[in-house]
C-alpha positions, 0 to 999 in steps of 0.5 A: 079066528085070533091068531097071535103074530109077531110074540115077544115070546116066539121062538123062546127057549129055556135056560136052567141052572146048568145051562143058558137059554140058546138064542132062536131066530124067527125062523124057530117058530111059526108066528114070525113067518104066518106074519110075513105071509099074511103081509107080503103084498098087503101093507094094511098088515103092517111090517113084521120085519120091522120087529122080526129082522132085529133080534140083537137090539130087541133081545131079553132075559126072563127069570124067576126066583125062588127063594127059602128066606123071605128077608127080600121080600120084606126089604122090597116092601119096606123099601117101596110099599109094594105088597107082594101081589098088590104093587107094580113092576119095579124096574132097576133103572140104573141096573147095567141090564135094566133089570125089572122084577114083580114079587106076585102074590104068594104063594104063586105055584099050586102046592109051593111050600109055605117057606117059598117066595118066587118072584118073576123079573127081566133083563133088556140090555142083555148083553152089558156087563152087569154092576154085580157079577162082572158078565153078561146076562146072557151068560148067567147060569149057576155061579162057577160054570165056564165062561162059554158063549151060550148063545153061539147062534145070535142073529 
């Protein structure tokens, strides 16, 4: 049997262009609790809560990108020699958010468009201002929404 404890993806939720992801608990998901089940009276299993009882210091925000110009595709692969499904991670370390991205091979979608690039990126200090937009990442959706909290349930 393979089960997969403890995900960094467990209990995630999607956000849109309209809207921001809301903010899940372990208690959202299954794998969390399996976990802690499994481990309770056995330290040979290790210490889920070590992980799991610190959403606010291990919180991030995935995106992805699609884009009709292919100018920043070209500007990355001039700027790093990355070629777009060949080069690694690129991390913004001086980012506010410490953003990283990859620009996979295109295309990257069955049935994408030839004048499509989509690219894949994350933020880990997501709830800094950023350099650019002056708000948190986790209040980021279409530019001109409101400014409300959309993580009304953090941990």
């Amino acid at each position: 049997m393979i089960v997969t404890l403890g995900s960094m993806t467990e209990a995630s939720s999607l956000g849109s262009m309209d809207s921001a992801p809301v903010l899940k608990d372990k208690a959202d998901g299954g794998a969390w609790t399996l976990w802690e089940k499994i481990a309770a009276g056995r330290p040979e299993f290790g210490r889920p809560s070590v992980f799991a009882d610190h959403i606010d210091e291990s919180k991030w925000v995935s995106f992805t990108t699609t884009l009709h110009d292919p100018t920043f595709f070209r500007l990355v692969r001039d700027f790093t020699g990355n070629v777009p499904g060949e080069g690694g991670l690129i991390t913004f370390a001086d980012s506010s958010w410490l953003t990283s991205i990859v620009l996979p091979h295109q295309p990257h979608f069955i049935g994408q468009p030839e004048d499509v690039s989509v690219f894949w990126g994350y933020g880990l200090f997501v709830d800094k201002v950023g350099d650019f937009v002056k708000k948190p990442m986790v209040r980021m959706y279409r530019a001109g929404n409101h400014d409300g909290d959309p993580w009304p349930h953090a941990c």
